[in-house]
ZAFISE-594319 format. One record per residue: x, y, z of N, C-alpha, C in turn. Coordinates in pm, whole numbers. Example, Ala and Ser with C-alpha at 12.3 -4.5 7.8 and 13.67 -1.06 7.14 Angstrom:
2
{{1319,-569,780},{1230,-450,780},{1320,-330,780}}
{{1285,-225,708},{1367,-106,714},{1290,3,787}}
END
This chain:
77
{{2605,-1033,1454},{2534,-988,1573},{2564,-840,1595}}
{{2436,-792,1624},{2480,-656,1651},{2454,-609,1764}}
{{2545,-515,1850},{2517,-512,2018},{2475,-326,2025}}
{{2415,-312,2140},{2446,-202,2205},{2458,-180,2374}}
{{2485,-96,2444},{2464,-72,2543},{2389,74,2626}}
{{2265,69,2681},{2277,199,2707},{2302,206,2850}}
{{2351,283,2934},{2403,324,3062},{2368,459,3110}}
{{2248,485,3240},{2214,627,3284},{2269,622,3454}}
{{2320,692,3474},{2346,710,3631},{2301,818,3700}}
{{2167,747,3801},{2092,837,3838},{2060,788,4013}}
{{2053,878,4077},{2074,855,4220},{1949,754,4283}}
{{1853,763,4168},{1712,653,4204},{1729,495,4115}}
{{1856,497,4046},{1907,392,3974},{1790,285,4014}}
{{1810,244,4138},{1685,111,4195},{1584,69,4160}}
{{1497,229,4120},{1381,192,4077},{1352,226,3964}}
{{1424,280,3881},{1442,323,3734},{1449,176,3705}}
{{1536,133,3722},{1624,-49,3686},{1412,-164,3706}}
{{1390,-162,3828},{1276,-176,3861},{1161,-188,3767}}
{{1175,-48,3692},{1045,7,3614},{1087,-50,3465}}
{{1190,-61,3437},{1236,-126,3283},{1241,-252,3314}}
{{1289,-285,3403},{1329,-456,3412},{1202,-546,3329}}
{{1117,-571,3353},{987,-632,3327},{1007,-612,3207}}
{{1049,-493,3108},{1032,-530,2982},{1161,-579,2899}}
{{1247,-591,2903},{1319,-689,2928},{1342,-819,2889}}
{{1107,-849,2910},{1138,-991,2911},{1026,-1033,2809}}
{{941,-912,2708},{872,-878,2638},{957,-921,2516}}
{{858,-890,2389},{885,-966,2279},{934,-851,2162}}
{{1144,-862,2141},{1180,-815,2024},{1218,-962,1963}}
{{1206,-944,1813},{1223,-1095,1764},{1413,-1065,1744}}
{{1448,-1171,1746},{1611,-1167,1719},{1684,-1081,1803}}
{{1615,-1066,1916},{1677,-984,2007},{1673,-1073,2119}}
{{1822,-1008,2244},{1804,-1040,2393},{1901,-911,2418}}
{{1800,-916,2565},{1814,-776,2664},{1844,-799,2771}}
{{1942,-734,2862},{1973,-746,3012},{1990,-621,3057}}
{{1919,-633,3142},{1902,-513,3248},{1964,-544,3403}}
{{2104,-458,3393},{2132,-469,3532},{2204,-301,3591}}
{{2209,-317,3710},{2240,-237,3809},{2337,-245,3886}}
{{2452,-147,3868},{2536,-178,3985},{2564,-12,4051}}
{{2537,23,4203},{2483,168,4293},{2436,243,4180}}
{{2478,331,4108},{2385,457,4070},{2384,444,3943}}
{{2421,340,3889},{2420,318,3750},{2324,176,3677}}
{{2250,222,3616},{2144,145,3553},{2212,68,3330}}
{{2233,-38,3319},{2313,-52,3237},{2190,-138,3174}}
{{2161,-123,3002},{2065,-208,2933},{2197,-244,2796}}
{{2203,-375,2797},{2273,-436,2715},{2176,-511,2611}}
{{2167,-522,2447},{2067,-539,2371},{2163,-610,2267}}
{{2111,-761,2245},{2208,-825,2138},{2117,-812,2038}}
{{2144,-804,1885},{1997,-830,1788},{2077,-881,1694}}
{{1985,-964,1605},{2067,-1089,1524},{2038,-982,1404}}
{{1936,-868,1390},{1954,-783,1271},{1927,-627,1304}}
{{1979,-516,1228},{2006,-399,1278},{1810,-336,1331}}
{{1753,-386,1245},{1602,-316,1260},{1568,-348,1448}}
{{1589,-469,1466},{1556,-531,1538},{1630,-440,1691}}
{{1740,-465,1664},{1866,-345,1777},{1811,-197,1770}}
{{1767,-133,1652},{1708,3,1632},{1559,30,1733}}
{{1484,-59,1688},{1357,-84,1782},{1389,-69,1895}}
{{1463,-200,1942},{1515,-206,2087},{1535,-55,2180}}
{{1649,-37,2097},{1680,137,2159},{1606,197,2179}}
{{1542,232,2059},{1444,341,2095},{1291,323,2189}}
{{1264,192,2216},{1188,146,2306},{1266,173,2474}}
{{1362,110,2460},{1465,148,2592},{1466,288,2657}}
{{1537,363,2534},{1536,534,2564},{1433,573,2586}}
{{1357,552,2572},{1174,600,2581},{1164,559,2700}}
{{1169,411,2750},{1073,352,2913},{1182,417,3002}}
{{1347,454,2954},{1395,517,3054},{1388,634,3072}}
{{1371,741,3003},{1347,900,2990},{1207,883,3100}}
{{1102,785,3039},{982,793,3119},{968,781,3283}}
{{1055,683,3317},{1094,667,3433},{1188,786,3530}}
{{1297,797,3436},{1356,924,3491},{1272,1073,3541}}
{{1189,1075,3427},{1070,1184,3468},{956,1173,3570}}
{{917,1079,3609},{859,996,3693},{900,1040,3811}}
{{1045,923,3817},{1080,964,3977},{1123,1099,4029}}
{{1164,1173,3930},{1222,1264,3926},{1063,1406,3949}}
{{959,1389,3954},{854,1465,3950},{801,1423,4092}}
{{796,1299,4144},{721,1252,4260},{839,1238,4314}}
{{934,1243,4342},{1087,1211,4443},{1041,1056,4455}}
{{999,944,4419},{1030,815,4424},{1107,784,4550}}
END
């Protein structure tokens, strides 16, 4: 099994967490994802039964969160 974690701490954490959550629950094969929040910190934990699968993951992750970060961060959310 191969894990990662990514972790951003951002003062709109709430709705960053919000805007990823939903995918989450979308389809990596040999993968599971948890998305949680605790105050300003937004934490995505990604198990994958093979490395391609964990690689995807990430870089899908880093992407919907950069997107979000820019988001709230342009309209003050």
């Amino acid at each position: 099994m191969h894990r990662a974690e990514i972790t951003i701490e951002h003062p709109k954490a709430a709705i960053i967490e919000s805007t990823v959550r939903p995918e989450s629950k979308g389809e990596f094969p040999k993968t599971s994802i948890i998305v949680s929040r605790q105050d300003d910190k937004v934490t995505i934990a990604i198990d994958s039964s093979d490395i391609n699968g964990l690689r995807a993951a990430i870089n899908s992750y880093l992407r919907w969160m950069d997107m979000a970060v820019t988001i709230v961060e342009r309209i003050g959310g």
